[in-house]
C-alpha positions as CSV (number, residue, x, y, z in Angstrom):
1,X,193.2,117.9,135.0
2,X,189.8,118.5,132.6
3,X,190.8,121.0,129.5
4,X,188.6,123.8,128.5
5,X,187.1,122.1,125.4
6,X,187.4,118.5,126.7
7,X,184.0,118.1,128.2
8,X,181.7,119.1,124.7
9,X,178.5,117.6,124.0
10,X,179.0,116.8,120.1
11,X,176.5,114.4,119.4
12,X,173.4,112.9,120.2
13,X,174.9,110.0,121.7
14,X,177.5,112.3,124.0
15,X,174.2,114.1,125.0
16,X,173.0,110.5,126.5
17,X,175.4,109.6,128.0
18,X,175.8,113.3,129.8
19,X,172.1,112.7,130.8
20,X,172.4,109.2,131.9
21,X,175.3,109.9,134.4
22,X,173.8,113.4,135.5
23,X,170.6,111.1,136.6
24,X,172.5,109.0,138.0
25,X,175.0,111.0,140.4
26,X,171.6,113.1,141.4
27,X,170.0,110.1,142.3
28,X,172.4,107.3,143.4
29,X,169.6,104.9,142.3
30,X,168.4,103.7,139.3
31,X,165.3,102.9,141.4
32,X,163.6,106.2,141.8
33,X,160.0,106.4,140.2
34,X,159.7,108.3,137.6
35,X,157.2,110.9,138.4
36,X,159.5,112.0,141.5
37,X,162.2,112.5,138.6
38,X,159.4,114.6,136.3
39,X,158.9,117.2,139.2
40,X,162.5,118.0,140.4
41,X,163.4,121.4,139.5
42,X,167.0,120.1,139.7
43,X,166.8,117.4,137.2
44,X,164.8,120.2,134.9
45,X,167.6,122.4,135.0
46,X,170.3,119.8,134.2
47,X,168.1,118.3,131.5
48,X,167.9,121.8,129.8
49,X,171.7,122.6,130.8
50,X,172.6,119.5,128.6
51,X,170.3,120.2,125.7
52,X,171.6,123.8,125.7
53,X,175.3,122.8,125.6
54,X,174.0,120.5,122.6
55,X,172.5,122.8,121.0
56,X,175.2,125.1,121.0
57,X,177.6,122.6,120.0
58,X,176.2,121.7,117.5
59,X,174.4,124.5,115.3
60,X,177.0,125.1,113.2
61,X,176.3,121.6,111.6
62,X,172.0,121.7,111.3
63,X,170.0,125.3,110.7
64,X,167.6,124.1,112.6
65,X,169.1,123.7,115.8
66,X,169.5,127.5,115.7
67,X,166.0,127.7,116.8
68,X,166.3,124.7,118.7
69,X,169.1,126.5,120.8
70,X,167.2,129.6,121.1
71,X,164.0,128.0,122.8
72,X,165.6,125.4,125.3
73,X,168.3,128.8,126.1
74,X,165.0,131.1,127.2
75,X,163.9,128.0,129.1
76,X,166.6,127.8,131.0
77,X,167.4,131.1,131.6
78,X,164.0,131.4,133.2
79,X,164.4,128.2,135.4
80,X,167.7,129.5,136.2
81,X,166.4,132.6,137.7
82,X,163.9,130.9,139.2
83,X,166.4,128.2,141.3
84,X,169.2,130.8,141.9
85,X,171.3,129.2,139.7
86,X,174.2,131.3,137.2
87,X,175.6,128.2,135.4
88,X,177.1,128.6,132.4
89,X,176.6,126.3,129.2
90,X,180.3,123.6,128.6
91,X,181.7,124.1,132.1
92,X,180.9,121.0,134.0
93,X,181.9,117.0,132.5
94,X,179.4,114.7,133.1
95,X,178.1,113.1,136.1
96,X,177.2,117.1,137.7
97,X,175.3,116.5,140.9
98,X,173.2,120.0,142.4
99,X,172.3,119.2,145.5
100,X,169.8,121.8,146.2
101,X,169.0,124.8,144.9
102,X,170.2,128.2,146.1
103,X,173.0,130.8,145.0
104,X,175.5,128.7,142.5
105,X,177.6,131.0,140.3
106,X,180.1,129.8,138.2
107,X,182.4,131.8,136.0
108,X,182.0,130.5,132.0
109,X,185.8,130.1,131.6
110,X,186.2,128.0,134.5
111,X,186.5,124.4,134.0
112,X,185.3,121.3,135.8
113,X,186.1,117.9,135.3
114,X,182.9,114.3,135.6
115,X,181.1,113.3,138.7
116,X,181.4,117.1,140.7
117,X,179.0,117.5,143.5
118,X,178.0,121.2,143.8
119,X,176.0,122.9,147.4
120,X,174.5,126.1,147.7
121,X,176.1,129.2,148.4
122,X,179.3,128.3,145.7
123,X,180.7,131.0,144.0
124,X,183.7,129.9,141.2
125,X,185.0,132.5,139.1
126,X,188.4,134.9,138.6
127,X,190.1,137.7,140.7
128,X,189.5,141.1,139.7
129,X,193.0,141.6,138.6
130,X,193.7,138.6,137.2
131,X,191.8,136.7,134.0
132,X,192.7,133.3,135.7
133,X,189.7,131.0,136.7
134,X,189.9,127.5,139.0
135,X,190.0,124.1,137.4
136,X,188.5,121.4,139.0
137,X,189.4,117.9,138.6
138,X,186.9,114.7,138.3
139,X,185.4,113.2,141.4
140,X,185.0,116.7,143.4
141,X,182.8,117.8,146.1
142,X,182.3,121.5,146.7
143,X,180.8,122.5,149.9
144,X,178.4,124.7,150.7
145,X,179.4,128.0,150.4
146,X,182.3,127.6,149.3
147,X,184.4,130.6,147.3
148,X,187.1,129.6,144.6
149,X,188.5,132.5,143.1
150,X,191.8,132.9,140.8
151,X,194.3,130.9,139.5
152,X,193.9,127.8,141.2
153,X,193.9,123.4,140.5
154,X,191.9,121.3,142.0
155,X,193.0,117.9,141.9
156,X,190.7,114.6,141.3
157,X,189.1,113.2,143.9
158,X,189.1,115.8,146.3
């Protein structure tokens, strides 16, 4: 099962490799051209998800990537509105696939391992009651519209 802080983007190279497998499980080919990848909304989002989590991670260490932070953050807040999407910043491992873009909200403390596949209409996040949130395991396809509230595991390849 993924922990909270395993999944961090601390370097340049982590942020690669994060973007290298994102492109990969959203494409399934290496052989799509790349002006189809330039237009996707999708792959914008995930680009700017990755660079944000980056970012964040990493500001402590440069000044400069304060500002940094700040600029890619009001870009993808904005895309986010746009696509539907309320993902937070170090929830998913690498390898996230969107499928389209809709309603996705995910709750910030809920943790999700590599190579999840996520369809419109999810909602992930904790009970009213209780402060608990899912975790997800690698290798993880979640449905459309699916709801996945509370304390609960969900193991790998499921």
């Amino acid at each position: 099962m993924p922990e909270k802080n395993q999944y961090r983007i601390k370097s340049k190279q982590d942020l690669k490799n994060y973007l290298a497998m994102d492109l990969e499980a959203l494409y399934f080919a290496k052989s799509v051209p790349w002006y189809i990848k330039i237009k996707d909304p999708i792959w914008k989002f995930q680009k700017l998800l990755r660079k944000c989590e980056y970012y964040k991670n990493s500001k402590k260490t440069n000044p400069f990537y304060c500002l940094l932070y700040f600029i890619n953050k009001l870009r993808f807040h904005n895309l986010s509105i746009k696509l539907g999407f309320s993902i937070p910043e170090n929830v998913f491992g690498p390898g996230l696939r969107i499928a389209h873009y809709g309603s996705i909200i995910v709750n910030p403390e809920t943790c999700v391992g590599k190579n999840c596949t996520i369809h419109v209409g999810v909602n992930i996040g904790a009970n009213k009651e209780e402060r608990d949130v899912p975790i997800i395991g690698d290798n993880v396809y979640i449905g459309p519209g699916a709801k996945l509230f509370g304390n609960i595991y969900i193991g790998n390849n499921t």
